[in-house]
C-alpha positions in Angstrom: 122.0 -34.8 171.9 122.2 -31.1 172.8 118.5 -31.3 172.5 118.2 -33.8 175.2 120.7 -31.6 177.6 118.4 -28.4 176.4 115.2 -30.6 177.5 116.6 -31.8 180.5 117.9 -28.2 181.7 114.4 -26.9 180.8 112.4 -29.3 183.3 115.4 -29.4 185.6 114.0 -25.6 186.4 110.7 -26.8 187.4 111.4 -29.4 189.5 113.9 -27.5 191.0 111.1 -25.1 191.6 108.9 -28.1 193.1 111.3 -29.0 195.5 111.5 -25.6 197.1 107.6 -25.6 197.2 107.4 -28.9 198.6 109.7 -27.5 201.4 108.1 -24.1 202.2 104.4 -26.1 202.9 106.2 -27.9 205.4 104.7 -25.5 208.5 107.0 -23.8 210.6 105.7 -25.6 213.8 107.3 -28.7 212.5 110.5 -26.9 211.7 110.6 -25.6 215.2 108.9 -28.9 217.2 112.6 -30.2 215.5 114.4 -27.6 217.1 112.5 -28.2 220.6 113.8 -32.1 220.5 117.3 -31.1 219.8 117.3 -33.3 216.7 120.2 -32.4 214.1 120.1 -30.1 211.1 120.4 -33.3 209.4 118.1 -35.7 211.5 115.7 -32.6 211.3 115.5 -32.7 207.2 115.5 -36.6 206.7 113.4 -37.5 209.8 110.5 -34.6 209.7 110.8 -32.3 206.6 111.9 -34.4 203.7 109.2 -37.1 204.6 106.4 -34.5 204.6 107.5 -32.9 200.7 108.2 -35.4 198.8 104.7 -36.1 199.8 103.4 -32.9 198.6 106.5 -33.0 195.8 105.5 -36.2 193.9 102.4 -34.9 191.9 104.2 -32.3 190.9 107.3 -34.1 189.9 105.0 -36.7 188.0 103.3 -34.0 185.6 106.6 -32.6 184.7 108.1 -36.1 184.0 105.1 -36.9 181.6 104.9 -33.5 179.8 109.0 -34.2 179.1 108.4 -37.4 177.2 105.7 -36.2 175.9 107.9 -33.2 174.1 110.7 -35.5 173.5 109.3 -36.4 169.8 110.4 -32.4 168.9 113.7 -33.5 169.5 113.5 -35.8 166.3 
């Protein structure tokens, strides 16, 4: 078990690292075209950036997920 929570810590890092990636393409001008509309903080990330990386997030998120099971049998 403290394999799995050594794994999972591992690959938590990189998608952590995705995440932020997936958020700093989102351009600027999108950023402040939110500000311009007076939408939220909050209306702001779930209506214009969080749409935009988890589109450029997924890939990303899908390699790391495979390349996890595929090192799980080390674990045995």
């Amino acid at each position: 078990t403290l394999g799995i929570l050594v794994l999972g810590v591992h690959y938590a890092t990189y998608m952590g690292e995705a995440y932020r990636a997936g958020i700093d393409a989102v351009p600027k001008g999108q950023w402040e075209a939110a500000r311009a509309l007076s939408l939220s903080p909050g209306r702001t990330w779930g209506a214009v950036v969080l749409p935009q990386a988890v589109r450029n997030v997924l890939p990303a998120l899908g390699n790391y997920a495979i390349a996890m099971f595929k090192e799980t049998p080390y674990l045995a």
